[in-house]
NUVO-71965 format. One record per residue: residue in three letters; x, y negated, z negated of N, C-alpha, C, CB in turn. Coordinates in steps of 0.05 Angstrom, whole numbers, padded with zeros to 5 digits, always signed. Glycine has a CB too. Example, Ala and Ser with C-alpha at 12.3 -4.5 7.8 and 13.67 -1.06 7.14 Angstrom:
2
ALA+00264+00114-00156+00246+00090-00156+00264+00066-00156+00226+00089-00181;SER+00257+00045-00142+00273+00021-00143+00258-00001-00157+00282+00012-00114;
//
This chain:
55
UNK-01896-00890+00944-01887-00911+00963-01897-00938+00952-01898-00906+00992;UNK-01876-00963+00957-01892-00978+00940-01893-01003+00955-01881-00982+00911;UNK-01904-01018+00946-01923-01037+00975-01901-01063+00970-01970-01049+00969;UNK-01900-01073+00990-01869-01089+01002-01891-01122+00992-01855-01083+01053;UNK-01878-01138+00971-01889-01156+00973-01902-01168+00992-01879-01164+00967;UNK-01888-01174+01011-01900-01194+01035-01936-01181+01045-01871-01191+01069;UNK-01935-01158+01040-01960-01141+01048-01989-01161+01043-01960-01109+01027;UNK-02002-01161+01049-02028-01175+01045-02054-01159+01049-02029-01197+01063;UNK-02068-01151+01036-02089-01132+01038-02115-01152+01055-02099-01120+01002;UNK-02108-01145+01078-02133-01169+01101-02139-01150+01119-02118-01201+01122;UNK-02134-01119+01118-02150-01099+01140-02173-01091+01131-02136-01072+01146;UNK-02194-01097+01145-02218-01086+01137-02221-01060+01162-02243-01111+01136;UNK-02239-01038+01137-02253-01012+01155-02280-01018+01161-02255-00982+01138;UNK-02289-01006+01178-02319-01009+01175-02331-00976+01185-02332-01038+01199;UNK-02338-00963+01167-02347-00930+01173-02371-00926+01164-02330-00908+01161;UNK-02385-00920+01185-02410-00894+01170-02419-00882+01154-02411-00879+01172;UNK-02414-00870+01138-02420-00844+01123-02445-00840+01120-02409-00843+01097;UNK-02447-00814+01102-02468-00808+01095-02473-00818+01064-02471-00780+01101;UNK-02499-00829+01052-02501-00845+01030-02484-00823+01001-02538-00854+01027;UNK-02490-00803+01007-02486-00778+00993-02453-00774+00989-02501-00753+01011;UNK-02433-00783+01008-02412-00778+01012-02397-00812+00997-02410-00768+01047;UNK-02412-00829+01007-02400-00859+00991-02405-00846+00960-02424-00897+00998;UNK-02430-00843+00958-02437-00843+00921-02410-00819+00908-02481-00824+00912;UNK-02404-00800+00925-02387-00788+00917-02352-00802+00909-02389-00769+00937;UNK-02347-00816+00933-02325-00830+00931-02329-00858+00916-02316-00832+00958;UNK-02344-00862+00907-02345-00882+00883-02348-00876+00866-02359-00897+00880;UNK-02353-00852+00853-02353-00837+00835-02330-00832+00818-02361-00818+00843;UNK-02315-00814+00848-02280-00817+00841-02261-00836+00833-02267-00812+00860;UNK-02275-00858+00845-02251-00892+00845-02253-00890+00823-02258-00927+00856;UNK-02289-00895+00810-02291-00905+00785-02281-00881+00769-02320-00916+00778;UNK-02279-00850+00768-02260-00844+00745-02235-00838+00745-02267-00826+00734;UNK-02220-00855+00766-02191-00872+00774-02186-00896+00763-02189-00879+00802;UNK-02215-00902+00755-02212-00931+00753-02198-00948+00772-02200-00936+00731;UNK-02198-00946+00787-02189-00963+00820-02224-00972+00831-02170-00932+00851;UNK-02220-00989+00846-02240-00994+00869-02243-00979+00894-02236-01018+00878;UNK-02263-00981+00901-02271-00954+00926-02248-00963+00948-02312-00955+00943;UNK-02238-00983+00955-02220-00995+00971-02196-00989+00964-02222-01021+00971;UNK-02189-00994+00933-02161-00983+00920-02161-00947+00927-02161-00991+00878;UNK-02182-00937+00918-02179-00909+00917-02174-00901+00950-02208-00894+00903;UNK-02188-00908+00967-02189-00902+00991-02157-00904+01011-02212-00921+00999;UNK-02141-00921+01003-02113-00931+01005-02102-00910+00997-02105-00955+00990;UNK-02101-00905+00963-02087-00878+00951-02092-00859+00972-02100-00867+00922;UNK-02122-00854+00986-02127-00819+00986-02113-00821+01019-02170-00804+00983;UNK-02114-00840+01029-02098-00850+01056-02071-00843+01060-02096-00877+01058;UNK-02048-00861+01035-02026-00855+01029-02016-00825+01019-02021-00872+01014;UNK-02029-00809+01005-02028-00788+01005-02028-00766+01022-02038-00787+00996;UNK-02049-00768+01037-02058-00757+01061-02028-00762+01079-02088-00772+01074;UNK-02024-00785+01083-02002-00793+01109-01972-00782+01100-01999-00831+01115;UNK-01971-00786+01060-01942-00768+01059-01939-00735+01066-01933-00769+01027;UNK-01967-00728+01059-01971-00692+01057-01959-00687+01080-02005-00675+01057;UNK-01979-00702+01102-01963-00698+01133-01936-00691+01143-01964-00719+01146;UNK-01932-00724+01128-01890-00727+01134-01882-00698+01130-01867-00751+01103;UNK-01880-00693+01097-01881-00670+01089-01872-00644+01099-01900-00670+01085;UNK-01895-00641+01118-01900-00620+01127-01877-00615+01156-01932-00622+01132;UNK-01870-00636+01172-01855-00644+01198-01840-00640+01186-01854-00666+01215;
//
């Protein structure tokens, strides 16, 4: 899916975790080479097609 120009990346999350669970997912970005923000989008968009998917 590919992101509609006009789009503007200005949503911020703000979550919890456990320190153990970030170090993990930064781990991943970085051997994505994405940012924990970029990666987090991917694993989002993914997640939300599997769904479609599935219906």
């Amino acid at each position: 899916m590919k992101k509609p120009e006009s789009e503007i990346r200005s949503a911020a999350i703000h979550a919890k975790i456990r320190p153990r669970f970030k170090k993990m997912a930064e781990k991943m970005a970085s051997d994505d080479d994405r940012s924990l923000a970029g990666w987090l989008e991917k694993m989002i968009r993914a997640e939300h097609e599997r769904r479609a998917a599935k219906s």
